[in-house]
C-alpha positions as CSV (number, residue, x, y, z in Angstrom):
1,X,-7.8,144.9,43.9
2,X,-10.3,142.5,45.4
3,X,-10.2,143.7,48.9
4,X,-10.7,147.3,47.4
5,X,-13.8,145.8,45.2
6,X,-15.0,144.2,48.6
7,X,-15.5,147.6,50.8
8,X,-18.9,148.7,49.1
9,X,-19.8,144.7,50.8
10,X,-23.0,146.6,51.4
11,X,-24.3,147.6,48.1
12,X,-24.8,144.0,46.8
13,X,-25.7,143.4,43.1
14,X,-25.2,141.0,40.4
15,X,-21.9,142.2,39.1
16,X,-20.8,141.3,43.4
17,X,-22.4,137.4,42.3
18,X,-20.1,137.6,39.8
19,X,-17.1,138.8,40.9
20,X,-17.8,136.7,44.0
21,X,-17.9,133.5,42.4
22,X,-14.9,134.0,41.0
23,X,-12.8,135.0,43.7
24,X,-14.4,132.2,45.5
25,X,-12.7,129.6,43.0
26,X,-9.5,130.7,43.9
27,X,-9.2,130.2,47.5
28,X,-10.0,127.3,50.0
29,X,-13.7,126.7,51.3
30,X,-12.7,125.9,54.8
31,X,-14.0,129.0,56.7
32,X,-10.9,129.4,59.3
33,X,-9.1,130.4,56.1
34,X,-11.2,132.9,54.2
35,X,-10.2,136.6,54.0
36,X,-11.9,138.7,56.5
37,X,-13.2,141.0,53.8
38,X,-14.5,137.8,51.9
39,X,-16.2,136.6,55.1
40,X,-17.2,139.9,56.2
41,X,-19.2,140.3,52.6
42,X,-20.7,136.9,52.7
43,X,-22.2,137.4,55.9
44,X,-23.7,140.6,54.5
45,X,-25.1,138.8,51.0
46,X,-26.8,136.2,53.6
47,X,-28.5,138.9,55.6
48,X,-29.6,140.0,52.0
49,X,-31.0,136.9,51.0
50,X,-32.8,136.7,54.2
51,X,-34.3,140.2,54.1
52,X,-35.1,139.8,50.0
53,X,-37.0,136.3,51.3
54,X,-38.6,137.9,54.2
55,X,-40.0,141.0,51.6
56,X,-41.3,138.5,49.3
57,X,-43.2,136.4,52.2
58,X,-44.9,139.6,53.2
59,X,-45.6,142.0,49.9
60,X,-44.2,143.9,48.1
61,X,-41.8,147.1,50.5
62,X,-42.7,144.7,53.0
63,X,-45.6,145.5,53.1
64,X,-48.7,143.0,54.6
65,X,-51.4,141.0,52.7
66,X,-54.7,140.8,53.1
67,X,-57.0,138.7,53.7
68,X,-60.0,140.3,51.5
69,X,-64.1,139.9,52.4
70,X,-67.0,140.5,50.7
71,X,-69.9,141.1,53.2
72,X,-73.7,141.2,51.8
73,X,-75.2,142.6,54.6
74,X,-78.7,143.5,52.9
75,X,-80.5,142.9,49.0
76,X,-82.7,145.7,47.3
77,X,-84.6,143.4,45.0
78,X,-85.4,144.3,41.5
79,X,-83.3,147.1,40.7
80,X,-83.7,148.0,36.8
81,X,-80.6,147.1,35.0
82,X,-80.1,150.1,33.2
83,X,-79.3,152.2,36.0
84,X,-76.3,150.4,36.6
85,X,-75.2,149.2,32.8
86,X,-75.8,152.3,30.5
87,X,-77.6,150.8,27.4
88,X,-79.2,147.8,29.1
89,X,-82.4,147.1,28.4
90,X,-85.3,149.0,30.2
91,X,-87.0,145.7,31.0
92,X,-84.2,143.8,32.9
93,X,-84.3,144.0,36.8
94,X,-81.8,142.3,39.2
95,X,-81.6,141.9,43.0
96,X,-78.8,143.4,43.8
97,X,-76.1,143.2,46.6
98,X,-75.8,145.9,49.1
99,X,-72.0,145.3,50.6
100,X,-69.0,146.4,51.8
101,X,-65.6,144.7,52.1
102,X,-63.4,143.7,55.2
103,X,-59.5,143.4,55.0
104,X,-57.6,141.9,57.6
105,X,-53.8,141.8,58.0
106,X,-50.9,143.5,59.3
107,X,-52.6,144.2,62.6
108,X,-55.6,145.9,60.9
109,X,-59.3,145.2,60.4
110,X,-60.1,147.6,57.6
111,X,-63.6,148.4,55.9
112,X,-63.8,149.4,52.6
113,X,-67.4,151.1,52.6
114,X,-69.8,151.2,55.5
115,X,-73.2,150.2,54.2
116,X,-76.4,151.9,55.7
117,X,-78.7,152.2,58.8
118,X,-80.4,154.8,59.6
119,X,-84.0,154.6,59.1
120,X,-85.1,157.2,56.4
121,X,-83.9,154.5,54.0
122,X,-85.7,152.0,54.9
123,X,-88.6,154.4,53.7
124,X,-87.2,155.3,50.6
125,X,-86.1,152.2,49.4
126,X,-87.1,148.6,49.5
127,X,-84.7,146.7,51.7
128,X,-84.3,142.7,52.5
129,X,-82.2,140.6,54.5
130,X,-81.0,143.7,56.4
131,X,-78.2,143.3,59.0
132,X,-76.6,146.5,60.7
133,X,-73.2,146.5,59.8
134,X,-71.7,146.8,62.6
135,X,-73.3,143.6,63.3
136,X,-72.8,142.2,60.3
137,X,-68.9,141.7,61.1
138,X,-69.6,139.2,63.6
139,X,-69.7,136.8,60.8
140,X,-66.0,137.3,60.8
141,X,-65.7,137.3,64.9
142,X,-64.8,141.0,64.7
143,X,-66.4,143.7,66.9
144,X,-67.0,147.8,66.1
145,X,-65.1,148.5,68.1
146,X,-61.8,146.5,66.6
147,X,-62.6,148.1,63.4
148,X,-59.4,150.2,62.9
149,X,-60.0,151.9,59.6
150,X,-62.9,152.5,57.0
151,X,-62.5,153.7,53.9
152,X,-65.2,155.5,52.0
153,X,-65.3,155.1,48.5
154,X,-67.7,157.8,47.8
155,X,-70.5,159.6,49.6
156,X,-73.7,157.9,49.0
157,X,-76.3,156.6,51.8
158,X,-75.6,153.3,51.1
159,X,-71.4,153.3,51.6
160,X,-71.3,156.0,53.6
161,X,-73.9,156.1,56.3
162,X,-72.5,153.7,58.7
163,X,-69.2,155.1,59.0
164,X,-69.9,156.3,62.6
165,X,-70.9,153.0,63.8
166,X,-67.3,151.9,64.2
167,X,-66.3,154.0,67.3
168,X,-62.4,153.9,67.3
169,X,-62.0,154.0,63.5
170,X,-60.1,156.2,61.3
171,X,-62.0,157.2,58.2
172,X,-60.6,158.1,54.7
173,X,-61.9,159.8,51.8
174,X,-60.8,161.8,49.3
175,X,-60.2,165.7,50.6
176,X,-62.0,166.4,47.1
177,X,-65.1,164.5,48.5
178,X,-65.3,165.8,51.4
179,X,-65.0,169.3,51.0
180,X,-67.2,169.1,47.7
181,X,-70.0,167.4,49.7
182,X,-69.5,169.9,53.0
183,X,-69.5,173.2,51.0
184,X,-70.4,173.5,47.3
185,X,-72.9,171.1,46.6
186,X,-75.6,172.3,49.0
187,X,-75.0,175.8,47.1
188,X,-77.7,177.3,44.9
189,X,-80.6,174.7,45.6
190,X,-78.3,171.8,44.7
191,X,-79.7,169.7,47.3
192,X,-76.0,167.7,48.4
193,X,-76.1,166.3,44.7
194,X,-76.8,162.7,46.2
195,X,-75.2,163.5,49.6
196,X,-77.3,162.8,52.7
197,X,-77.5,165.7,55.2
198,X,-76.7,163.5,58.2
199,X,-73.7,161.6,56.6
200,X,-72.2,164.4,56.0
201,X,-72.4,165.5,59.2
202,X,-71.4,162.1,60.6
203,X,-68.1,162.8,58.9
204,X,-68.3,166.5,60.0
205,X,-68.6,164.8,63.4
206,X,-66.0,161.8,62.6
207,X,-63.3,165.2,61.6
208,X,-63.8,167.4,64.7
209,X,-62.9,164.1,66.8
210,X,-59.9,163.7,65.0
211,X,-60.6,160.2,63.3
212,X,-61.2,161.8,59.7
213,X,-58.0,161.3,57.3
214,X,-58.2,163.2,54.0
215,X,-56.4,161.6,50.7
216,X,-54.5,164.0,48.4
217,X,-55.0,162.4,45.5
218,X,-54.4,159.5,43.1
219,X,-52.6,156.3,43.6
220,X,-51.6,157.0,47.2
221,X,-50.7,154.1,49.2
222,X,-52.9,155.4,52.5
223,X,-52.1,151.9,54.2
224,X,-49.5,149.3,54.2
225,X,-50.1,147.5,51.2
226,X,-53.8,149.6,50.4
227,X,-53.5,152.0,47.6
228,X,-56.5,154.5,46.6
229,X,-57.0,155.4,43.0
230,X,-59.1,158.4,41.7
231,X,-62.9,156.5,40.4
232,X,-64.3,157.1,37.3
233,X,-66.3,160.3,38.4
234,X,-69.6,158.2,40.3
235,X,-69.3,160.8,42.4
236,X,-67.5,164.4,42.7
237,X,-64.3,162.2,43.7
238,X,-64.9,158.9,44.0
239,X,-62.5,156.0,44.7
240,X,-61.8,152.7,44.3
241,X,-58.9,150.3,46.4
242,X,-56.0,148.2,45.3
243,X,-55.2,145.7,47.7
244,X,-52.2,143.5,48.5
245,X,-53.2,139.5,48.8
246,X,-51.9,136.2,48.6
247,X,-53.1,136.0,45.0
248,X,-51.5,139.6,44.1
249,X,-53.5,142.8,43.6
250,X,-57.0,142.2,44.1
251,X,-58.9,146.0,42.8
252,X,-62.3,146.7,44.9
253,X,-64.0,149.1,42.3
254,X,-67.2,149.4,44.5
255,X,-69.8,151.9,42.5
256,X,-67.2,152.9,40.0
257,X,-67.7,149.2,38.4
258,X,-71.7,148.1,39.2
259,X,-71.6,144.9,37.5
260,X,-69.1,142.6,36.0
261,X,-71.1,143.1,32.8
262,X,-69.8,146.7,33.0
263,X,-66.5,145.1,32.7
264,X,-67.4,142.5,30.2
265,X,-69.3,144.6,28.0
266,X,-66.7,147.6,28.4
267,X,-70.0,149.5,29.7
268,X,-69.9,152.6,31.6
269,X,-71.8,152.5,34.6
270,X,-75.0,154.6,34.1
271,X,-74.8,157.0,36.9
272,X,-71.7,158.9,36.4
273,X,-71.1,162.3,35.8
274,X,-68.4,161.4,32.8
275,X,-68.9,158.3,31.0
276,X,-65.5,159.0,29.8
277,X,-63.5,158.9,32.7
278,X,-65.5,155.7,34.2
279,X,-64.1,153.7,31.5
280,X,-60.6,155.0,32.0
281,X,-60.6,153.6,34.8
282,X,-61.8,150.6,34.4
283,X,-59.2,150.0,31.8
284,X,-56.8,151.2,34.5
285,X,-58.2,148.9,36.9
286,X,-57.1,145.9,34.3
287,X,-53.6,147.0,34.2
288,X,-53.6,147.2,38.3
289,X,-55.6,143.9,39.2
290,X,-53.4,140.7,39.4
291,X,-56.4,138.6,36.8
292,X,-59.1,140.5,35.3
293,X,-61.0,137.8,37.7
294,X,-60.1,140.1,40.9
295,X,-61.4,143.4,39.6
296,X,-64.4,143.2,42.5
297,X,-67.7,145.4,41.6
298,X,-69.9,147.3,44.0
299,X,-73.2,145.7,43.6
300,X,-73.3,142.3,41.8
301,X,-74.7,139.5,43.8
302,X,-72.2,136.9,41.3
303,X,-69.0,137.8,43.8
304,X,-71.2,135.9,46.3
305,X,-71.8,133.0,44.0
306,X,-68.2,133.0,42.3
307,X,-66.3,133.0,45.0
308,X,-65.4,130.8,48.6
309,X,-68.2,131.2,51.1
310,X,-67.4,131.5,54.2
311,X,-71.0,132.4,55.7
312,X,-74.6,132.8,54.0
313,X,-73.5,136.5,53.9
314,X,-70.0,136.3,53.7
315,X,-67.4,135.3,50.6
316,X,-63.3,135.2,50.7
317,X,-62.2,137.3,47.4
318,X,-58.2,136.6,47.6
């Protein structure tokens, strides 16, 4: 009956522990005298245990973690508070953080968001402290050229302009953005409803060279141990990134969450086209975030105070 129980050696379980165990008080220890079955199965539970051990070491699927940066590669100063908060006040200004985020691990160096450069925006907007981007990595001894993915969280100038600077990149957005931003929102004197005529083309550009990956959806794991979730309607299709770290899941909202105040005050952000759906998902983004203290927004210069500097420009979030 036991040697029958021990040919499925291979699907191990608690009820094998068991059963295991028990057989195991029945015979002798010395090795040279165990069943073959018996040894055969015990070799099999040790490669388990090794396996299990090796998953946990490395993520969850075995999947790698991350190593997760902010980088504050420029400030626009004095940026009224209620366009980011709805309801603020109209009299509160902040300087806030232009940025993008760096993840390193399992043979990747990933960017979430791509910042700006080009120089229209310089004329449009006020800008300090500037650093290209690309440029802006050496801070974290990494080169464009090393870059192996950037993800675009949405298509404004100042996340999605620099995605061409990183030559050898793949770049992923959400198929709904893209076609959205390509087709029907220069329709009927729309204008690109926020879109910049040359990023899109820079993604136009980034597709026809066969670096553009488009995401079906919601809660798709597009990397090992990255997983995109649908925003909370910034933009046409905006997303936001859970990322696997040494302290768990660590949630990069970018624009879908401005300010932590969004998330203190339960406060949608104020440029959304459904208030509704913003603060679904920043109630999601509680649920997905391994401490409420990891859910990392878009703009607020506190990450770069409240967390582990590694540079003037730079902070480690995990």
């Amino acid at each position: 009956m036991v040697r029958n129980y021990f040919k499925g050696y291979d699907r191990i379980g608690l009820s094998d522990y068991i059963v295991l165990l028990m057989y195991l008080q029945q015979i002798t220890p010395k090795v040279e005298n165990m069943p073959a079955p018996i040894l055969k199965y015990l070799l099999a539970l040790v490669a388990s245990i090794v396996l299990t051990a090796s998953a946990a070491a490395s993520g969850s699927h075995g999947a790698p973690t991350y190593e997760v940066y902010a980088v504050r590669f420029a400030t626009v100063p004095g940026f009224p508070v209620q366009y980011l908060v709805q309801g603020a006040a109209a009299n509160r200004k902040i300087d806030i953080a232009m940025t993008f985020w760096v993840l390193k691990g399992g043979g990747k160096v990933v960017l979430f968001d791509s910042g700006f450069y080009r120089d229209k925006f310089f004329k449009s907007w006020t800008v300090k402290d500037f650093v290209r981007p690309s440029e802006a990595i050496s801070e974290l001894n990494i080169k464009p050229e090393q870059v192996t993915d950037v993800v675009i969280s949405h298509i404004h100038w100042d996340h999605a302009d620099g995605a061409d600077l990183f030559p050898k990149a793949h770049v992923w957005i959400q198929r709904d953005e893209y076609m959205h931003y390509i087709g029907d929102a220069w329709q009927g004197g729309r204008g690109g409803e926020g879109a910049d005529v040359d990023d899109v083309l820079a993604l136009v550009k980034i597709n026809e060279a066969g670096r553009l990956n488009l995401i079906n959806g919601d809660d798709l794991e597009i990397l090992p141990g990255v997983r995109s979730y649908i925003g909370g309607k910034h933009t046409f299709q905006s997303q936001y990134l859970g990322v696997q770290t040494r302290q768990g899941t660590v949630v990069l909202a970018s624009d879908n969450v401005y300010l932590f105040e969004n998330l203190e005050k339960h406060a949608p952000i104020a440029q959304t086209l459904d208030a509704k759906s913003n603060l679904k998902a920043q109630d999601r983004m509680r649920t997905l975030a391994a401490t409420p203290a990891l859910i990392i927004p878009g703009h607020d210069p506190k990450v770069f105070v409240q967390f582990p500097k590694i540079t003037p420009r730079v902070v480690r979030i995990d």
